[in-house]
C-alpha positions as CSV (number, residue, x, y, z in Angstrom):
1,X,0.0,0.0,0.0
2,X,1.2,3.5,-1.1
3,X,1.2,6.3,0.6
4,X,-2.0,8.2,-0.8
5,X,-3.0,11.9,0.3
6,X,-6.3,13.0,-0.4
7,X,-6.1,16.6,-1.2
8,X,-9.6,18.5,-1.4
9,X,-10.0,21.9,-2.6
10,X,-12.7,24.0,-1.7
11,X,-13.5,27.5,-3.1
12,X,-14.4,30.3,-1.1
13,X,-17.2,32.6,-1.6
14,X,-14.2,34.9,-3.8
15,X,-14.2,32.1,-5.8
16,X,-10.9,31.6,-5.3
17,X,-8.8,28.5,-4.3
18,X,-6.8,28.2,-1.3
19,X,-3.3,26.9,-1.9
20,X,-2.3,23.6,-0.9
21,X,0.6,23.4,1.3
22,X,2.7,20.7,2.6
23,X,2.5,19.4,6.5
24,X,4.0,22.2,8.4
25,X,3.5,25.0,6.6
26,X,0.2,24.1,6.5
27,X,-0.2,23.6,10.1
28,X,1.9,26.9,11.1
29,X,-0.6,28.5,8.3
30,X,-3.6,26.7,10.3
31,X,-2.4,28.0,13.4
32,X,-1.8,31.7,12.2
33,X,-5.5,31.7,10.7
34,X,-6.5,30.5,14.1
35,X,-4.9,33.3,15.9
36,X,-5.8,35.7,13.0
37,X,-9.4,34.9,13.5
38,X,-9.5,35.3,17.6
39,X,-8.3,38.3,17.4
40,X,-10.3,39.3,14.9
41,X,-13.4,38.5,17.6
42,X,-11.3,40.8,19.7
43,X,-10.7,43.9,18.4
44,X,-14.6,43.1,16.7
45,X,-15.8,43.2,20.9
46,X,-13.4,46.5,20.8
47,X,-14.6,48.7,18.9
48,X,-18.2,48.3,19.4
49,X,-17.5,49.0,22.9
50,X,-15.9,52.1,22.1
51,X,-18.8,52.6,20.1
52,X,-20.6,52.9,23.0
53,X,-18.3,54.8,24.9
54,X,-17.3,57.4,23.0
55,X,-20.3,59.2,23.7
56,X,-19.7,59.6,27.2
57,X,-16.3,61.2,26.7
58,X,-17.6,63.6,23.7
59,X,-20.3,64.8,26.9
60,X,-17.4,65.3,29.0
61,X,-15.2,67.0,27.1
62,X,-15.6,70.7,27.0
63,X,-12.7,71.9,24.7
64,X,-14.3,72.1,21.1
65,X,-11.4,70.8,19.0
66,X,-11.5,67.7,21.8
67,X,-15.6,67.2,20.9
68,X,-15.1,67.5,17.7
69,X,-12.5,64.9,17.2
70,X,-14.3,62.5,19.3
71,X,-16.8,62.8,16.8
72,X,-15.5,62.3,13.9
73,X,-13.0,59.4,15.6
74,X,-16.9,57.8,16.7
75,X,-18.0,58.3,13.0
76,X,-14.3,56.3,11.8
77,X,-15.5,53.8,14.7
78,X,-18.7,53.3,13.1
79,X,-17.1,52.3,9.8
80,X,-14.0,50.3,11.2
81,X,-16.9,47.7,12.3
82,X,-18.1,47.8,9.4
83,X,-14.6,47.1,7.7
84,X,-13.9,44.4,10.4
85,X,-17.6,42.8,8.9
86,X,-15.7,43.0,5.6
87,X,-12.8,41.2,6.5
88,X,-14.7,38.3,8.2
89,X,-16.6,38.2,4.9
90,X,-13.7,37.8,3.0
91,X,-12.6,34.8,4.8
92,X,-16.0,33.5,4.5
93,X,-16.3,33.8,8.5
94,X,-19.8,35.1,10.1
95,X,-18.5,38.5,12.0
96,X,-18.6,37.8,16.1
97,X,-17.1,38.9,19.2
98,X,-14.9,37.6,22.0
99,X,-15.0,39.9,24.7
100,X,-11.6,42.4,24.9
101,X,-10.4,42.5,28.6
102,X,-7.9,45.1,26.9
103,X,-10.4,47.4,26.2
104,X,-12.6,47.0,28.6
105,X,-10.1,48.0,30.8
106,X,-9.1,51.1,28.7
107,X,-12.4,52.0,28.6
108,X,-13.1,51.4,32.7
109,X,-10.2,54.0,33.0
110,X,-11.2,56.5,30.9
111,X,-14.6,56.4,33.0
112,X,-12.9,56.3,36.1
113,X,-11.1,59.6,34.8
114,X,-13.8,61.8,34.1
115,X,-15.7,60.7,37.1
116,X,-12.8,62.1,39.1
117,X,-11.7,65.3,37.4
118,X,-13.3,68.6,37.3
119,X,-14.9,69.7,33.9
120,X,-12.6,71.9,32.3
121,X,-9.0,71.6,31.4
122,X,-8.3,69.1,33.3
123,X,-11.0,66.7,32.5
124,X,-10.2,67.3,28.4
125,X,-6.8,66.2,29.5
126,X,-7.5,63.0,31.2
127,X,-9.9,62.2,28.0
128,X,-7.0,62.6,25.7
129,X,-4.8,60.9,27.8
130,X,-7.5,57.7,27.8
131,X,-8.5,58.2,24.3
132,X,-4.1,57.6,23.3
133,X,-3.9,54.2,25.6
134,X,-6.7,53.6,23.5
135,X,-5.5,54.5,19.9
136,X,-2.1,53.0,21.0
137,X,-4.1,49.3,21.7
138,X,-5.6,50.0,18.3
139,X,-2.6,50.5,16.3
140,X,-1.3,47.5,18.1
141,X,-3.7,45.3,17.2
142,X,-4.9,46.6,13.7
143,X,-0.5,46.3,13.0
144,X,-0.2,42.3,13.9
145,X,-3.7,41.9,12.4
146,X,-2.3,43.3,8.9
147,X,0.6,41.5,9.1
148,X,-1.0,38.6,9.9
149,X,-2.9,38.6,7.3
150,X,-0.1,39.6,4.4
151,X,1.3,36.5,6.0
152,X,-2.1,34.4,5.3
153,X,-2.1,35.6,1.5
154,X,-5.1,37.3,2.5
155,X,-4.9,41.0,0.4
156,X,-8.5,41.8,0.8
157,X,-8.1,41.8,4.3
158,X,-4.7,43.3,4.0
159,X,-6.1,46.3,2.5
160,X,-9.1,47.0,4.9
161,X,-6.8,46.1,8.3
162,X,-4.3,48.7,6.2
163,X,-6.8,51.4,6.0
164,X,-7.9,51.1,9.8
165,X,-4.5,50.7,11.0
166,X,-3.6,54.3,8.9
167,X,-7.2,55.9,10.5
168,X,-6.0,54.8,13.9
169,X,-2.6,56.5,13.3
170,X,-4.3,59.9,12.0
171,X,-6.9,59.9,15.3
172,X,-3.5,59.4,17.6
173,X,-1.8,62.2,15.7
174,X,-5.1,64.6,16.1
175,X,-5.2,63.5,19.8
176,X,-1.1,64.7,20.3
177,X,-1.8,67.8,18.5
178,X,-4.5,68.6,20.8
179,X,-2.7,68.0,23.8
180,X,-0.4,70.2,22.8
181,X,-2.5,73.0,21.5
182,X,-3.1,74.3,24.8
183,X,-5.4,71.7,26.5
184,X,-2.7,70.3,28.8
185,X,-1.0,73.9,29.0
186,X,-4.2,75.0,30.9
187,X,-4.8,71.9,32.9
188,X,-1.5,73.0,34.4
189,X,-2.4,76.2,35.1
190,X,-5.5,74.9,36.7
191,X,-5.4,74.7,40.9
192,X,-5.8,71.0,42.2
């Protein structure tokens, strides 16, 4: 008796075929997806939390520049999940969540923040300071998640991780830029 391998090929909703590999790679490749995929659910669980909570931190905020950044970073939010829908479409995976102890801790700070500063200055700072640990877990995340996936051979989600992962850069560079413009200039001056 020969050694016979059954090789079956199945073609994905792209209509293309997945490449056939060899024992290991294969199995390194089947692990990667694996990993791929949970934290997919992750960062899925992330951002519609901070869907939720950006809200709170737009009503705290009283600098305008700080509102309206939150605002157009909850608008980018809203699309992201939609993007992170995409991807799990284009690895023919029904989008879901696994709950993100990372950001629900991020998040539990950034409440804990504005529930213990005064509105003002000081309260804008805290928010930007919360909203960075925030866009720092993001740019993380969305980083391994695209290289992961160039990894994979997967350039649809390549380009949609890519586009996040730039988005997220752009919202940390905004939030800097208003740290510095003044915001954490008169949280200093402010008395404790």
């Amino acid at each position: 008796m020969g050694n016979h391998t059954s090789h079956s090929t199945t073609t994905s909703k792209s209509g293309k075929q997945p490449q056939e590999k060899s024992g290991k790679s294969s199995m390194k490749s089947s692990q990667l997806m694996k990993l791929f995929e949970d934290q997919l659910k992750d960062i899925y669980w992330a951002e519609k939390a901070l869907k939720k909570a950006l809200p709170a931190m737009i009503k705290n905020a009283s600098s305008s520049k700080l509102v309206d950044a939150l605002k157009s970073h909850l608008t980018e939010t809203e699309k992201q999940v939609t993007r992170l829908e995409q991807v799990f479409e284009s690895i023919d995976k029904k989008a879901s969540a696994k709950k993100c102890d990372a950001m629900d801790g991020l998040i539990k700070e950034s409440e804990e923040i504005m529930e213990s500063c005064e509105e003002g200055a000081m309260c804008d700072a805290g928010i930007i300071s919360a909203g960075q640990k925030v866009e720092h877990y993001e740019i993380a995340t969305y980083g391994t998640l695209r290289q992961f996936a160039e990894t994979l051979g997967l350039t649809e989600a390549v380009s949609l991780l890519e586009a996040t992962l730039k988005e997220e850069k752009a919202a940390d560079r905004k939030l800097s830029e208003l740290a510095m413009d003044a915001i954490n200039l008169d949280a200093a001056r402010a008395k404790a």
